[in-house]
N, C-alpha and C positions, 0 to 999 in steps of 0.2 A: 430447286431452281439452278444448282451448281451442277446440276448432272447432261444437260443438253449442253451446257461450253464444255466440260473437261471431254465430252463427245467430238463437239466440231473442232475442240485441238486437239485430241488424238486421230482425226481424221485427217485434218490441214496436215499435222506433223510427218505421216504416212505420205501424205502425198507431195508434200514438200521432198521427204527425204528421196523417191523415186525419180523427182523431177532434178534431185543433185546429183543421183546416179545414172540418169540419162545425159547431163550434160559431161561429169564426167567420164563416161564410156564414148562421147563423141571425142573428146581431147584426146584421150588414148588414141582413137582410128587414127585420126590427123597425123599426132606423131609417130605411131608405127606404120600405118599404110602409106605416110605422102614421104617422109622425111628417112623414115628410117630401113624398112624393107628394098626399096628401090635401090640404094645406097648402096647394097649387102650389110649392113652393121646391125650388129645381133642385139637383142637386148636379153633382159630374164624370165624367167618365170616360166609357164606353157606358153606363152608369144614367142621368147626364143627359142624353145624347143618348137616348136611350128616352124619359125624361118628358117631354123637348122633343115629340117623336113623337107619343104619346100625346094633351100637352093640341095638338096643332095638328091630325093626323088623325084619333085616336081608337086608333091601331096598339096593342093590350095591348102594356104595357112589356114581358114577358118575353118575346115574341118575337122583336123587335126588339133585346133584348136577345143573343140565343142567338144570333142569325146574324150580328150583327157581331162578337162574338166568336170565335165559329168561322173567319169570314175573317181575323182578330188571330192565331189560332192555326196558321193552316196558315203565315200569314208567319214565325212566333213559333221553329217546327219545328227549322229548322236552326239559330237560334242560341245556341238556349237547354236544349233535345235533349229527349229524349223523357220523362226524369225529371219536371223541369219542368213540361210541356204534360199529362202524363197526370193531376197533379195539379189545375193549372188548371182542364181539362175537369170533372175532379171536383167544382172548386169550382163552376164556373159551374152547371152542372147542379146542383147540389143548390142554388144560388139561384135558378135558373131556376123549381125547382118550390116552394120555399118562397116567393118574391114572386107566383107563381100562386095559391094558396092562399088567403096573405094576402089578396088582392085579391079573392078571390073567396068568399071566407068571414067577412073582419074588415069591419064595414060603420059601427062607432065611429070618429066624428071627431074625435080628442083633439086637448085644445088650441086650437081654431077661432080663438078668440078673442084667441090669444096665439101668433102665429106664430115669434114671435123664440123662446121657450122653447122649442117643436116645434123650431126651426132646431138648436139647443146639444144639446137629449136626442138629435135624431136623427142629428147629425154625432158624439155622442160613441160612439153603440152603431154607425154605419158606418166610423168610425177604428179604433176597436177589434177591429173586425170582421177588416176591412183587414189591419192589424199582423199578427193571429194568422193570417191567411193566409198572410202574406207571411216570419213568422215558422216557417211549418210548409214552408219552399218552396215555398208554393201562390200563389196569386192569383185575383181576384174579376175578371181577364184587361182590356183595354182598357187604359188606360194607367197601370196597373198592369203591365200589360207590358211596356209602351216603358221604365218606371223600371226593371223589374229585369235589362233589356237595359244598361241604362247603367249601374245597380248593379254592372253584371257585370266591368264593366271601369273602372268611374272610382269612386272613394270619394265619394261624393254623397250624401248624405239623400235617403232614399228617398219621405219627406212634401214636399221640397221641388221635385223632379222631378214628381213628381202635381202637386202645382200650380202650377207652370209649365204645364204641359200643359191644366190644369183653366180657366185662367182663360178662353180661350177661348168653350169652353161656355156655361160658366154667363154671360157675355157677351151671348151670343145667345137666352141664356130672352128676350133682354127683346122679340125680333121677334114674340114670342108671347104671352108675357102682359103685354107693355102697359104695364107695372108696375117701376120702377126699387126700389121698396121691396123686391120680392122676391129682386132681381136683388143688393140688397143681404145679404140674408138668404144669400143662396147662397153668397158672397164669408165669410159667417158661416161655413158648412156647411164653407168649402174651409180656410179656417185653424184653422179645431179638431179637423178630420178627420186634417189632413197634423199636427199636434200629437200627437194620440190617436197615429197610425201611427209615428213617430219612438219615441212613449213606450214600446209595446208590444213593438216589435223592436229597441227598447236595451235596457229591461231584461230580455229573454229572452236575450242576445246577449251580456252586461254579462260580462266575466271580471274572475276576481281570481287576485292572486299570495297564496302564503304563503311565508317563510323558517320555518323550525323547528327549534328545536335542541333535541336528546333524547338520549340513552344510546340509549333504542332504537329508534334510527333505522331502521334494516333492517326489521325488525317493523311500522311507521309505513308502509315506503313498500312496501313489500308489500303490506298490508293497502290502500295510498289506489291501489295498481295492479292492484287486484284488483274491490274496487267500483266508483269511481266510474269505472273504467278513466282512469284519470290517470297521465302518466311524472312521476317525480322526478329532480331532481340531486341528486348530494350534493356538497357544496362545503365546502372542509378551511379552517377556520375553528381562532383562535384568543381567548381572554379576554383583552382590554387589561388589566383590573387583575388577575386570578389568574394567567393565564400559560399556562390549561389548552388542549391541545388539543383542540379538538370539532370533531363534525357537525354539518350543518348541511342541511335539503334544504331544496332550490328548487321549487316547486308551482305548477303556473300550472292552472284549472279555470274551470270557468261556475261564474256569481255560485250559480246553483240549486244545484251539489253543494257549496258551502258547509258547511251543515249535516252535510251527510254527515261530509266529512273533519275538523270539530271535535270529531262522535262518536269517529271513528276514534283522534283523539289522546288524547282524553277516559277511551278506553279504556285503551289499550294505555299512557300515559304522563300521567295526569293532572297532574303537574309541569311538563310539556314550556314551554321558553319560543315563542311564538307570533306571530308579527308577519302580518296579513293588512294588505292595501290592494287596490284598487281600481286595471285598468290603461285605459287610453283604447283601446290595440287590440292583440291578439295576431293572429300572421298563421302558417299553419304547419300542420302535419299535426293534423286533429285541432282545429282552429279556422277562422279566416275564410282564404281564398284574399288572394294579393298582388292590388292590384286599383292597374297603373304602366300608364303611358301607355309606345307599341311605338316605340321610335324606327327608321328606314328604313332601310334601310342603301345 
């Protein structure tokens, strides 16, 4: 009977995760095609090497786009595996045609006159974008994929790995426009972006513990291993002033089914006493992978 749900939530999960990758590859369009291309102000990755492209040969950013990416991704293949890269693809491609569009259909210059503002809205709707990509296992590919190669295997910020890699780029707008002012503005773009990206995939990412002591603890963790599919401990616990023996269960969850499991208590034991907190990182079946350096042997 457990085999057709853990199916329709590997299913919803998949499809869930494509529909976070679709919305964030539309936040990226917005902020690189409305705010920030128009502008001149460069950002990172293969999108600034595209706009570089662009303002020097005239190359449309999305193609340029597409095909350094696809050479990123045939490298990308073996070490990140097919999971990964078929999502990618997903996301490129659907920015691929959403920055087509834009460019070819939005012909409003917002902002002209205030590029620093354009820099901030459009670095905050390309971070955020970013995040839920990178949050859904996807990526907007370029070096977004070199971070989640090092992701993969070193505990790094994955905002601060993009820009390392980023400063580069945005560096060399200045061969082309001339312009250290914007070159500043980019430098803008790269620290509110790798900001937005940190923010967006910590709090999607964010787990909490609970302890919980109840009568009906069985009932409690039944019901928190049935929803939100969460394991419990129960841990044999004693009152320092009454002397009484109790239960007590141990719950570790994402910050998001929260709510859930306060209903669950709320229900089934409205007295329950309750202690949540907030942990820096869970590692383990069912949360993040150990991410240790391989010593030789």
């Amino acid at each position: 009977m457990e085999e057709p749900k853990q199916t329709k939530a590997g299913v919803w999960a998949e499809v869930r995760d494509y529909l976070t990758i679709a919305v964030g590859m539309m936040s990226y369009c917005i902020g690189w095609g409305i705010f920030l291309l128009p502008n001149n102000i460069t950002t990172g990755g293969v999108a600034g090497v595209s706009s570089i492209l662009y303002w020097c040969t005239g190359i449309p950013v999305q193609h340029s786009y597409f095909v350094i990416n696809a050479i990123l991704l045939l490298v990308a293949l073996r070490v990140l595996g097919w999971k990964f890269c078929m999502k990618t693809i997903y996301a490129v491609t659907v920015l691929t045609l959403g920055v087509a569009w834009v460019t070819a259909h939005y012909n409003a210059h917002l902002l002209a006159d205030q590029p620093f503002m354009a820099a901030i809205i459009g670095s905050v709707f390309c971070g955020c974008g970013v995040g839920l990509g990178l949050s859904a296992n996807g990526s907007t590919g370029g070096t977004d994929i070199i971070a989640a190669i090092i992701n993969k295997y070193r505990d790094i910020s994955l905002g601060r790995v993009i820009m390392l890699c980023d400063v580069v780029i945005i560096s060399s707008s200045y061969l082309v426009l001339r312009d250290w002012e914007k070159v500043i503005y980019g430098y803008v773009v790269l620290y509110v972006t790798a900001f937005c990206i940190d923010w967006v995939v910590n709090s999607r990412r964010s787990s909490v513990q609970f302890f919980i002591i109840s009568d009906k603890y069985q009932e409690i963790g039944q019901r928190i291993n049935r929803e939100p599919h969460r394991g419990c401990t129960i841990v044999d616990a004693q009152g320092f002033y009454s002397g009484k023996e109790v239960k007590m269960l141990f719950v570790l969850a994402k910050r998001r089914q929260s709510d859930v499991i306060f209903r669950i208590i709320n229900e089934v034991d409205p007295h329950a006493f309750v202690s949540q907190s907030a942990v820096i990182g869970v590692y383990g079946e069912g949360f993040d992978r150990f991410k240790v350096r391989r010593t030789k042997s």
